[in-house]
Each structure stands twice: as structure tokens, then as C-alpha cells.
Legacy VTK file of the C-alpha trace (Angstrom):
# vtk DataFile Version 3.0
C-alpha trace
ASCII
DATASET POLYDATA
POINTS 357 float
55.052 202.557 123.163
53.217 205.443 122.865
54.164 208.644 120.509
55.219 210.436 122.832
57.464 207.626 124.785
59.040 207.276 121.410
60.126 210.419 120.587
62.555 210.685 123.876
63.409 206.873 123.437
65.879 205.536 120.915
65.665 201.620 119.879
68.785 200.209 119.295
69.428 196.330 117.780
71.907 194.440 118.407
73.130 191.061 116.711
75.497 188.122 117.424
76.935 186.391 114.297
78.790 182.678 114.255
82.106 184.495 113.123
81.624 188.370 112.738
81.341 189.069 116.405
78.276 191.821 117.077
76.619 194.046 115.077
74.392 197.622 115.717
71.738 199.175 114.149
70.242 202.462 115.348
67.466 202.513 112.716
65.505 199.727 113.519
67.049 197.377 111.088
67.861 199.370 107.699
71.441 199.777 108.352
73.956 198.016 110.742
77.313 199.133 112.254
80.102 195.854 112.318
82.840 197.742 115.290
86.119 196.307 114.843
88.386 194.706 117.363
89.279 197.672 119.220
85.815 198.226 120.337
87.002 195.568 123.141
85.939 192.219 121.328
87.633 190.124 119.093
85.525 191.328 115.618
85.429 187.420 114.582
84.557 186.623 117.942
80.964 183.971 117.791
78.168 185.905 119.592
75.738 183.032 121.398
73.384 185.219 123.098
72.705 188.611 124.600
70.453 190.011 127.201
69.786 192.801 128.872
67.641 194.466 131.992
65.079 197.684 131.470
66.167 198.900 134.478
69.898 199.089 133.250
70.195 200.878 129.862
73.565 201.610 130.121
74.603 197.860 129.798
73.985 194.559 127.974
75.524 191.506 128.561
77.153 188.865 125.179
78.092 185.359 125.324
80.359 184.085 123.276
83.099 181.597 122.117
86.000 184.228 124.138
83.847 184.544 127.373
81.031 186.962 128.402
80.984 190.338 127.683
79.662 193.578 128.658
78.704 196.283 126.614
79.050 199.832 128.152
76.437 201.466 126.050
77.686 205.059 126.753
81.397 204.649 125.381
80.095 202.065 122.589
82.891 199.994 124.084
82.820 196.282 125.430
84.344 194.529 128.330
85.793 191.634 128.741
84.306 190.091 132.046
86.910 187.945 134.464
85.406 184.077 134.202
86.002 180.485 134.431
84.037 180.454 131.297
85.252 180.018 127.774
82.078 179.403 125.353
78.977 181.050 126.226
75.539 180.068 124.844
73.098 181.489 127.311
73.308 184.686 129.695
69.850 185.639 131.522
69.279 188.801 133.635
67.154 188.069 136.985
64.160 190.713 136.365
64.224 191.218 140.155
67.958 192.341 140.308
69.407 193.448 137.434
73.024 192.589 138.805
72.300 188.560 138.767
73.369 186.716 135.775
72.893 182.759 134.777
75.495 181.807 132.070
75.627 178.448 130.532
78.496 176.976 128.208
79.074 174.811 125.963
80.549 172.031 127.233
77.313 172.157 129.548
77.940 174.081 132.355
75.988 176.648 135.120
77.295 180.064 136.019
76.153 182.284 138.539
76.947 186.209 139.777
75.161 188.208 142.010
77.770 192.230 140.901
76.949 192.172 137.056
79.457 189.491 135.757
82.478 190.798 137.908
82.372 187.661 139.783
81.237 183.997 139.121
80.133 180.791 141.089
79.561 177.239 139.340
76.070 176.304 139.887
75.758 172.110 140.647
73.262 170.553 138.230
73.234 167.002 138.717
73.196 164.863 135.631
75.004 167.119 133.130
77.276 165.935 130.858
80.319 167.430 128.682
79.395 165.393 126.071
76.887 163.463 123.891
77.331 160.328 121.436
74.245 161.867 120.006
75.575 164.898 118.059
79.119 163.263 118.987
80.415 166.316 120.161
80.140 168.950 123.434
76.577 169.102 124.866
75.540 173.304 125.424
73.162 175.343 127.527
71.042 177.197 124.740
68.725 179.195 126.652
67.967 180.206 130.635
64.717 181.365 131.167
63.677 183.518 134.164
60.111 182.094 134.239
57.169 184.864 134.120
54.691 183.415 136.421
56.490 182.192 138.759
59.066 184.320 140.853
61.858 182.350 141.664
61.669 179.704 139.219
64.320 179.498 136.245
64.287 177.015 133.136
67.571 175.807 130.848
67.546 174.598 127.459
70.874 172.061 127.207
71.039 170.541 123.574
71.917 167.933 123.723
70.800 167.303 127.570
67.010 167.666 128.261
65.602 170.240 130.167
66.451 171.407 134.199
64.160 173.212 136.565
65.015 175.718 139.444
62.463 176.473 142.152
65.200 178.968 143.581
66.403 181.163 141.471
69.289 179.001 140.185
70.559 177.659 143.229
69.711 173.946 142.360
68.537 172.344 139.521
65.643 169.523 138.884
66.271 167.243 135.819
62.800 167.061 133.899
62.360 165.310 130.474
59.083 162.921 130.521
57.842 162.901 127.298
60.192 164.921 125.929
61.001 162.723 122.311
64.273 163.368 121.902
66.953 165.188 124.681
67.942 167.377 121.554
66.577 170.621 123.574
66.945 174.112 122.320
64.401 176.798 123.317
61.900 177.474 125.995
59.173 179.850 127.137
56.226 180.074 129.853
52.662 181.421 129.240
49.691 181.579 130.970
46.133 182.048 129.864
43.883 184.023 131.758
42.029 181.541 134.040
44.525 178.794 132.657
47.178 176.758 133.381
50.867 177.938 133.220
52.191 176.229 130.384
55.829 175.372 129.254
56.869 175.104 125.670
59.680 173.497 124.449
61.517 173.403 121.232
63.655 170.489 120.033
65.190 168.847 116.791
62.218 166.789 116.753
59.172 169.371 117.471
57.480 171.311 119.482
57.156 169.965 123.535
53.918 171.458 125.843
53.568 171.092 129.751
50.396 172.331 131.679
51.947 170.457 134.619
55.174 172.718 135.326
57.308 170.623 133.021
56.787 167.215 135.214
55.888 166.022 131.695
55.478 167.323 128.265
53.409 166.122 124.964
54.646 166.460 121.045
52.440 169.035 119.848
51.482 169.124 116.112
52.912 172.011 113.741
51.610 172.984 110.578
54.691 172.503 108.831
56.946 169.605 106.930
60.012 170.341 109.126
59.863 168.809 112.896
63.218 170.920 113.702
61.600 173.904 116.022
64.464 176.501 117.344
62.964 179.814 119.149
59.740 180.373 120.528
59.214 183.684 121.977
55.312 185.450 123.639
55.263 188.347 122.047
55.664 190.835 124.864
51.947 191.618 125.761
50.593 188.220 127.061
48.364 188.867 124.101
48.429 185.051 123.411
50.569 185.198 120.240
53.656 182.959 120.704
55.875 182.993 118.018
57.894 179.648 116.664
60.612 179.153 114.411
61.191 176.355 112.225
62.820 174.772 109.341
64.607 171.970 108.211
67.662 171.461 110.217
70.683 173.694 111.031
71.410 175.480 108.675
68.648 174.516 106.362
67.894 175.684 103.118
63.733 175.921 103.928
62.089 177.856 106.827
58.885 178.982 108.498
58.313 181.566 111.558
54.512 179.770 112.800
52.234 182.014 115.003
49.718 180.858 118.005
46.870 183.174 118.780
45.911 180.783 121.845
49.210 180.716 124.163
51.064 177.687 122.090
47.903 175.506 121.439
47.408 176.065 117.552
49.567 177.356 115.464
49.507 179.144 111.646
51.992 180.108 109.107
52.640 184.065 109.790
54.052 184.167 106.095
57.368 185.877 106.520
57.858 186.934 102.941
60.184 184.386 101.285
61.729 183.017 99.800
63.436 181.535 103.305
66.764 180.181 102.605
67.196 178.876 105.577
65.836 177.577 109.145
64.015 180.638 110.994
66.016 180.844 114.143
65.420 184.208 116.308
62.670 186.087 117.413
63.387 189.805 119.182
60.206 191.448 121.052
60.350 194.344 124.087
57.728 195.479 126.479
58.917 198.778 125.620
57.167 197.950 122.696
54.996 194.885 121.877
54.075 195.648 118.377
58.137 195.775 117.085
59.381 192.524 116.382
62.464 191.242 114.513
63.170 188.252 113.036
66.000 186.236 111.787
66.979 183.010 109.687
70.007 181.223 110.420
71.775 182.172 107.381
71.506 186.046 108.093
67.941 186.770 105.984
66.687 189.622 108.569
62.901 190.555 109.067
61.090 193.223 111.217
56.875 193.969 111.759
55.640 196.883 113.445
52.083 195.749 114.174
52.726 192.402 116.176
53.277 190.075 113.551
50.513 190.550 111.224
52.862 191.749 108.282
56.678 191.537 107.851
59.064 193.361 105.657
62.420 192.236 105.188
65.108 194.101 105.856
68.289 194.927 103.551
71.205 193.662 104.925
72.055 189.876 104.763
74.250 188.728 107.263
76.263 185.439 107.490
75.542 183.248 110.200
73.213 184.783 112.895
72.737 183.546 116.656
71.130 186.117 118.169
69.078 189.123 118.170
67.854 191.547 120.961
66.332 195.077 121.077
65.926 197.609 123.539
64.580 201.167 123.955
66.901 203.446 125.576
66.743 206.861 126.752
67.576 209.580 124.089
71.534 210.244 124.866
72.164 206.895 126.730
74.963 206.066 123.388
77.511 209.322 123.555
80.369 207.990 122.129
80.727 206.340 118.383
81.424 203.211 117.240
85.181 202.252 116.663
84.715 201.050 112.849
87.412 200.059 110.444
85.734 200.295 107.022
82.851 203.021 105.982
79.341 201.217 106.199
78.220 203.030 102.702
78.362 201.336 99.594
80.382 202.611 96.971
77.385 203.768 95.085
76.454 205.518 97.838
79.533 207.497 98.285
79.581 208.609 94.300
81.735 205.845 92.806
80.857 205.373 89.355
82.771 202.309 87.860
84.972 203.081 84.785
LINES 1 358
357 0 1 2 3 4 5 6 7 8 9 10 11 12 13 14 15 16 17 18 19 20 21 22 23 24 25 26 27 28 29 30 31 32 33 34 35 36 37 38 39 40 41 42 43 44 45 46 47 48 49 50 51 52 53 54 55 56 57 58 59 60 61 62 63 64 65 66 67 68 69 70 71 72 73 74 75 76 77 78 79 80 81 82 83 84 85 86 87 88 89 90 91 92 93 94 95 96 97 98 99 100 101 102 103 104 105 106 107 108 109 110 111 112 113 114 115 116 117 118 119 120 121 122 123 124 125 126 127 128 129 130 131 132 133 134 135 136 137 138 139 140 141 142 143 144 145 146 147 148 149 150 151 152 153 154 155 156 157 158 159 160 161 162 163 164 165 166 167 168 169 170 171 172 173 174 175 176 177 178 179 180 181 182 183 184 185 186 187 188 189 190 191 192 193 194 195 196 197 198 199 200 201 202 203 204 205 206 207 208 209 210 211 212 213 214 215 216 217 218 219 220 221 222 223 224 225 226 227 228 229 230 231 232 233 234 235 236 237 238 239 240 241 242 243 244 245 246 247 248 249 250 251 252 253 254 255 256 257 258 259 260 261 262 263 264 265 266 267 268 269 270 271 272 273 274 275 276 277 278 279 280 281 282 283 284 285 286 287 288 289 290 291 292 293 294 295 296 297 298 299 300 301 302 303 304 305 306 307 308 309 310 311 312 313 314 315 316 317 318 319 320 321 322 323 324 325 326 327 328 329 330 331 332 333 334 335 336 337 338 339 340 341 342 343 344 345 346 347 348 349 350 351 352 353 354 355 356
């Protein structure tokens, strides 16, 4: 993002929390906003995801444990979207039409709309299942993934279910988990090396997954780090190379690591988040709009930010609870005009003046 870009742009971050519905921050991360219930969700509603489409700044889209939201960015007001679904984990925009949405729940299930969540179909994925003797509980779509490279193509995440493949644009699904060492599946993402193959990564409970064949098998890949659990991993948004990965051990975890590649997902290095890490590293936020702004997050709420890529981190103030997701955007200066309907001030009492007695 350029200087001048940045001075008519305003980046605004947004973050789902396992109990504290969604939070704002308008200054990249020092301070955050927590609107209460009459901002049009439930204020201990669980965020799962958000997403979001450049060419629509006045909206975003939430999943959550009530449905899936929208967020009319003007009026700083959501809306609850008419659904067969109950528990969202995953929303995805189509880049080609900002209007079509993939949703996937928990129990495992495929969503489609083609008019921006006013309207849903049930997608058919063949070998789904509501539930797992595995984790002896609901199975759940944890990411959809528009892939890069190839128009038309989509990837899902289902933990605990394996990993499914669309070669048209989420119409029908391919089940696709050779290799794969456990079914335990919860992030993807595509690359591509100049000259290269395309290559799929795939994060699980019990490491890191690669494919140079378009997932028709995958290989463990070796991590430099004691923890096999693997969560996010995210290209930062420059196809630079660097992939980000975060790890730890286990949900929640009391130990963590956010590991860098410099070679599209082949080797991998600690990128030293400054610790100590109380928990598993579990988001990673990047933008186009600006490749060099990253944020970070551990599962227990420890919140992190760089500026140049991911060559040096600070960590941010505020400590959350439980955190689920994290997104950023860059909108237009004026696209927010209305303020956030908040029930408590967000200044600490020092801050207003209170001296104790």
C-alpha cells in the first residue's frame, strides 16, 4: 500500500471470540471496540470465521454458533441472514462474484448462495458425516478455500473428515485424503512457485500435509518444532513465497510457535513471535491491500501484528479470551458513518482520571 493509498484508506480489524461474539479495532490493533447485543448479534454469540470481498467494502460476512451474519459496515450494525444453518465454521467469498458464498457447519455440512447470504442451497458432498468416534463428537467444516491458481476450483477443511475437492466452483465435491495421516483436518492453502508446481498444504492435529499433485495425494512434511498440532497456514499476500504456519501443542495449549517458509511451504523457520506464547498460535490475517501488515493470534487471545512481512512482531495490548478468527481489510476513508452500539466505555479507569482511595 503505498503512502498515498493509505492516507484515503482506513484498515479496520475485526475478531471472532469462542464466547464474546466480535470485536473492532480501527487502529490497527492498539485498541478494540466489544458492540453489545443491540448491534444485531447476540454479544456472547461464538464467532467461527469471517470473510470478506475487496470489491464490497460495505459488507463482511461472520459465522457463528447463531447462524451467519452480515455486517453492514456503514451503520456498524449486523444482520442476521435467513438459513438452514445453525453453527457456522467456514464462510468463503467467490473472488469472481462477490455475491457467492460457501458456508460449512458444524455438524459437517455445505452451503451455497449465489444474492449475498439472502438465500441458501445445500451443496451434496458424498461421504460426510455428522459425526466422528474420533473426537466423539460433531465433525465441522473449518475452512473453504477459493483456490488461487485455479479458477473454479474450491478446497474444504472438515475436522474431523479429510479433505474435499471442487473442480466447479462448489457444485460437487471430490473426497481426497491419500496420505493424509490422520482425517483430523483443519487448514488449507494453494501456492505456486514460479515455474513450479501448484502445491496444496494442509494442516492437521498430526502435522503439516503437501501435494504437488492437486491433492490426489499428500506427504507429512517435517516442522521445526516439538508440537505436530499445525492450525492456520496462510501465503502472505504477495506470492512472495513466505507461507506462514501456526502451531503448538494442542487446543488450547499452553506452548506455541507461528513457523515461516521462504520457499512456498518447503522449509520452514521459527519467525520468533515474541513470547512467552501461552498458548497454540492459531490465526494468521494478511490483505493485498497490503502485504507487509500482518496480524497474528494465539488461541487464548495473546494478539500480534508486523508491518514489514513478518520479519519482526510486536505484540499488541489487549488480551482476549478465546479467539477464532481474525480478518483485516482496507476500506475507503468514510465507508464506517455510524458508531458502534457499546454498553460499557472501552477506557480504563486510569485512563479516565480514577485515582483509587
Amino acid at each position: 500500500m503505498t503512502q498515498a493509498s493509505d492516507a484515503t484508506r482506513e484498515v479496520q480489524v475485526y475478531a471472532g471470540t469462542g464466547g464474546h461474539s466480535a470485536w473492532f479495532s480501527d487502529d490497527r490493533g492498539e485498541t478494540w471496540v466489544h458492540p453489545n447485543s443491540h448491534s444485531g448479534m447476540y454479544l456472547e454469540a461464538r464467532v467461527w470465521a469471517i470473510a470478506s470481498h475487496p470489491a464490497t467494502p460495505e459488507r463482511l460476512f461472520a459465522g457463528s454458533d447463531m447462524g451467519v451474519f452480515r455486517w453492514d459496515e456503514p451503520t456498524a450494525r449486523w444482520a442476521r441472514l435467513p438459513s438452514p444453518m445453525q453453527d457456522v465454521w467456514a464462510v468463503a467469498v467467490d473472488p469472481a462474484d462477490p455475491d457467492v458464498l460457501i458456508a460449512g457447519t458444524r455438524p459437517a455440512g455445505f452451503f451455497r448462495s449465489a444474492d449475498a447470504g439472502q438465500s441458501w442451497m445445500p451443496l451434496k458432498v458424498d461421504g460426510v458425516i455428522p459425526a466422528s468416534d474420533v473426537n466423539a463428537g460433531p465433525t465441522r467444516v473449518t475452512q473453504i478455500l477459493f483456490d488461487p491458481v485455479d479458477d473454479g476450483t474450491v478446497w474444504a477443511a472438515v475436522e474431523v473428515g479429510g479433505i474435499y475437492r471442487s473442480k466447479d466452483r462448489g457444485t460437487s465435491w471430490e473426497y481426497r485424503d491419500k496420505g493424509l495421516v490422520s482425517g483430523d483436518v483443519h487448514g488449507l492453502a494453494v501456492v505456486k512457485p514460479p515455474g513450479g508446481k501448484k502445491v496444496v498444504l494442509a494442516t492437521t492435529n498430526r502435522g503439516l500435509h503437501r501435494s504437488e499433485d492437486n491433492g490426489e495425494s499428500f506427504v507429512l512434511q517435517e516442522i521445526p518444532s516439538p508440537w505436530p498440532y499445525t492450525r492456520s497456514v496462510v501465503p502472505r499476500a504477495d506470492n512472495s513465497g513466505v507461507v506462514f504456519l501456526t502451531n503448538g501443542n494442542g487446543p488450547p495449549g499452553n506452548d506455541g510457535f507461528l513457523l515461516r517458509s521462504r520457499d512456498y511451504g518447503k522449509t520452514w523457520e521459527d519467525a520468533k513471535l515474541p513470547g512467552p506464547i501461552e498458548s497454540t498460535v492459531w490465526c494468521v490475517a494478511t490483505n493485498a491491500a497490503d502485504p507487509m501488515l500482518i496480524f497474528v493470534c494465539t488461541n487464548l487471545g495473546e494478539l500480534f501484528r508486523s508491518t514489514d512481512g513478518g520479519e519482526s512482531w510486536t505484540r499488541l495490548p489487549h488480551l482476549f479470551g478465546e479467539l477464532r478468527a481474525l480478518h483485516w481489510r482496507a476500506l475507503p476513508a468514510g465507508t464506517r458513518r455510524a458508531a458502534h452500539v457499546v454498553t460499557r466505555p472501552v477506557l480504563k479507569a486510569a485512563q479516565m482520571g480514577w485515582v483509587a482511595a
